[in-house]
C-alpha positions, -999 to +999 in steps of 0.1 A: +468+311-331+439+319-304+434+304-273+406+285-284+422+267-312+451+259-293+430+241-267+414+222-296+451+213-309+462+200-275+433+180-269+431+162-303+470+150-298+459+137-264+437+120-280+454+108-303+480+095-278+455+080-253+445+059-288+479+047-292+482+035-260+451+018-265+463+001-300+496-007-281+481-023-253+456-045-276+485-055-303+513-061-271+514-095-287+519-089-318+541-060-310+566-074-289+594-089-317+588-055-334+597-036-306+626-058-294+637-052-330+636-016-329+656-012-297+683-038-314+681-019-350+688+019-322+719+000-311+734-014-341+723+014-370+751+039-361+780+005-376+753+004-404+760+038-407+799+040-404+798+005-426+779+025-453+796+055-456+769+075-441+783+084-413+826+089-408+849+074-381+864+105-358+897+102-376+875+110-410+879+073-424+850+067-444+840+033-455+818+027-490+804-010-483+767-010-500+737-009-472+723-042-476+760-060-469+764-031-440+732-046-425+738-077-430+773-079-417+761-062-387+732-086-382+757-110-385+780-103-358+755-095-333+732-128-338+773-144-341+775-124-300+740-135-288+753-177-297+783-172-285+767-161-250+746-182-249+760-213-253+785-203-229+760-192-204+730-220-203+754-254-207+772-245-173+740-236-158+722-268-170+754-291-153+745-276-123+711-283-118+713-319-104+741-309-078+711-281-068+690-305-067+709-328-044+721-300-016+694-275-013+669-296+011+702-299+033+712-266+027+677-256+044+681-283+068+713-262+081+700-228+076+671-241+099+689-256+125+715-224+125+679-199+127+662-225+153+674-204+187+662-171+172+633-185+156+619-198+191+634-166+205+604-148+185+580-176+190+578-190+159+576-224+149+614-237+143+607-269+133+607-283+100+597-314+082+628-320+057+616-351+042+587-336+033+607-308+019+630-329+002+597-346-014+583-317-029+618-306-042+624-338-057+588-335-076+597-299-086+631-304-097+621-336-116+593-313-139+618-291-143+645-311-156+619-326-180+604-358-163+572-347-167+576-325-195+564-352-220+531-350-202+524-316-200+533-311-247+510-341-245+483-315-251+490-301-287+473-273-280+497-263-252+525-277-262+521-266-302+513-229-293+542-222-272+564-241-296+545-221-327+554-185-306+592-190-297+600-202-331+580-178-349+602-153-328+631-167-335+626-156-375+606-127-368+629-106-349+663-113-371+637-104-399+623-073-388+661-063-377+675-069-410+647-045-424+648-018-397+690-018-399+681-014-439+658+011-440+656+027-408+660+059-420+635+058-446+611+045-422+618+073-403+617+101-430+582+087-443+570+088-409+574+128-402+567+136-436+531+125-424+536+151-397+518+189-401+548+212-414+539+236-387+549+215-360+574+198-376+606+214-366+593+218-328+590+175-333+624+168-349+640+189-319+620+170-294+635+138-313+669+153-314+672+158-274+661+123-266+680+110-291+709+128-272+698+119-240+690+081-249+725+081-271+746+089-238+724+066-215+725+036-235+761+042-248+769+045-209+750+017-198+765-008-223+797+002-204+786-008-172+776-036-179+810-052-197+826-037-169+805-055-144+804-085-160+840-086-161+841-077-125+815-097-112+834-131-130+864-121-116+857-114-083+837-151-079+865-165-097+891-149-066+868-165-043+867-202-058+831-199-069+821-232-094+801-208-112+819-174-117+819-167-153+781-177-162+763-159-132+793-128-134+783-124-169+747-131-165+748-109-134+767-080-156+744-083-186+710-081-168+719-051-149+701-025-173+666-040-157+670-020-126+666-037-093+652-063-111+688-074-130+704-072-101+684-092-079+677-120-101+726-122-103+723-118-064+698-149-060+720-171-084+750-158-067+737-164-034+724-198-042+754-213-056+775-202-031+754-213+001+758-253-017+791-247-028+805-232+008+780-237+030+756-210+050+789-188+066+809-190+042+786-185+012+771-153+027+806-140+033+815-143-006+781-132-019+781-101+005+817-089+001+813-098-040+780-079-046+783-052-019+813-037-036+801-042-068+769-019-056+793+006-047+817+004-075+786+008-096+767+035-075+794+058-070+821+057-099+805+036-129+771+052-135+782+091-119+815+086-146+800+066-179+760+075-174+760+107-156+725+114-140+710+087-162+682+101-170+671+120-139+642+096-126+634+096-088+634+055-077+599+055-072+589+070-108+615+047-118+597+018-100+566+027-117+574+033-154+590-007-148+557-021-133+536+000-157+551-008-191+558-045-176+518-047-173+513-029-201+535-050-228+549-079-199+587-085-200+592-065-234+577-034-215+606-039-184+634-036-212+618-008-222+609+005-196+641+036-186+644+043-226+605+056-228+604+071-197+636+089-208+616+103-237+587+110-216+608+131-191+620+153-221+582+158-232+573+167-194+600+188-191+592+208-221+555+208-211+568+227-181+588+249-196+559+254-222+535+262-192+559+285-171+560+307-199+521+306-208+492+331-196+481+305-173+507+304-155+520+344-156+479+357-148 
């Protein structure tokens, strides 16, 4: 192949890629339970595939259940997981709203008066109007807790659309799984037999290293995250904390959003304990609590059950979670670290690709 055509090759997949990212960004909508799906049907196909006999335990027991009950059974037992959490989760979350309610205005009427001195110190204004805080608290917390929430689904056409999109979601996504746990694999075969035979071996190893690479980082993460949510429970729990098990689980399981996960289980944490023990106290817990499970996950977790992850400096990894979170919203931050894993393992072979190439030998 000349230079000539090959120039023409690489600039018709580019744009053939810049075009998908197009049709991605116009169907994000539409797209998101299908891509939620697929990232559930990556987890759960390899028990489809032990359940099914396509695939054999390490101690070379094979199973012979037929695909459709494999899938379902699956299906089953994670939908059975995702209840279960939940309804452990939200209910102790929910009894705790009217005691937030109640001690946050004087929570920030203490941390106010314990910042006055250094406030002034700086010359800034130290005093406060709690009552007025208190006021706009109250109004907030009352919409929240659904006061005013009969008002605002007065509107059909607000309150009918958003009711119309979580419940279509709510079949879509179980739907779609069941089909993509089924199938998968065919899906998958029909889709590279529309690939060009000459490039299709250089493809299916492309696929086969992030496959590898996404197999050991989500197989790893998973294990941080039990670990931590165990930790995280327990270690509230030592403390006295009213909350422990929902935020250390909810802490636990959102920490695959990086920075993100963890900051949104530190302001819970931090919140509960400032009512519960007060401004001292509270930080004490939170900061001893989360500080060591930072280093217990920086240092021995991720280095032992990840590795490397997948090699991303923070700040391209801060960028590929704004970019596909404004690109396909909260969908796009959980996918975020998988896609850029694949697109490290294209740029890396484009380099390696380009270090051997005239262009870059003279």
């Amino acid at each position: 192949m000349n230079s000539k055509s090959s120039t023409v090759q690489i600039l018709s997949w580019l744009a053939m890629a810049v075009a998908f990212c197009f049709v991605l960004w116009w169907l994000k909508a539409v797209l998101m339970p299908f891509i939620l799906a697929g990232v559930i049907a990556y987890l759960l196909l390899p028990a489809v595939f032990y359940l099914s006999g396509k695939q054999s335990f390490s101690n070379g027991l094979v199973l012979k259940v037929p695909r459709i009950l494999a899938a379902l059974i699956v299906e089953v037992i994670f939908l059975l997981m995702i209840a279960a959490l939940f309804f452990l989760i939200v209910p102790e979350l929910i009894n705790s709203w009217p005691h937030l309610q109640q001690g946050l205005p004087t929570l920030i009427g203490q941390l106010t008066k314990e910042l006055a001195p250094y406030l002034k110190a700086m010359g800034l204004p130290s005093e406060l109007d709690i009552a007025g805080l208190e006021a706009i608290l109250k109004q907030y917390f009352d919409l929240a807790s659904g006061a005013d929430f009969a008002s605002l689904l007065s509107s059909v056409k607000i309150g009918g659309s958003i009711a119309l999109t979580v419940i279509g979601n709510a079949v879509l996504i179980p739907v779609v799984l069941f089909y993509l746990l089924l199938e998968g694999d065919v899906f998958y075969e029909q889709c590279m037999s529309w690939v060009p035979k000459p490039i299709r071996p250089s493809l299916e190893s492309f696929l086969h290293d992030c496959n590898l690479m996404l197999d050991q980082y989500l197989r790893g993460q998973a294990s941080v995250m039990i670990i931590l949510a165990i930790y995280y429970s327990a270690a509230l729990s030592f403390f006295g904390s009213d909350l422990a098990f929902p935020i250390g689980i909810l802490t636990g399981l959102v920490i695959f959003i990086p920075y993100l996960g963890f900051g949104i289980g530190l302001i819970l944490a931090l919140v509960s304990s400032l009512l519960q023990f007060g401004p001292g106290q509270g930080l004490f817990v939170v900061g001893v609590v989360y500080g060591l499970g930072q280093v217990i996950e920086g240092f021995v977790l991720t280095p032992k059950l990840v590795g490397e992850r997948i090699g991303l400096h923070p700040l391209g990894l801060i960028f590929a979670l704004l970019a596909f979170g404004q690109l396909l919203g909260f969908v796009g931050v959980l996918v975020a670290l998988p896609v850029s894993t694949i697109i490290l393992v294209a740029v890396q072979r484009i380099k390696d690709r380009y270090l051997s190439s005239d262009i870059y030998t003279g």
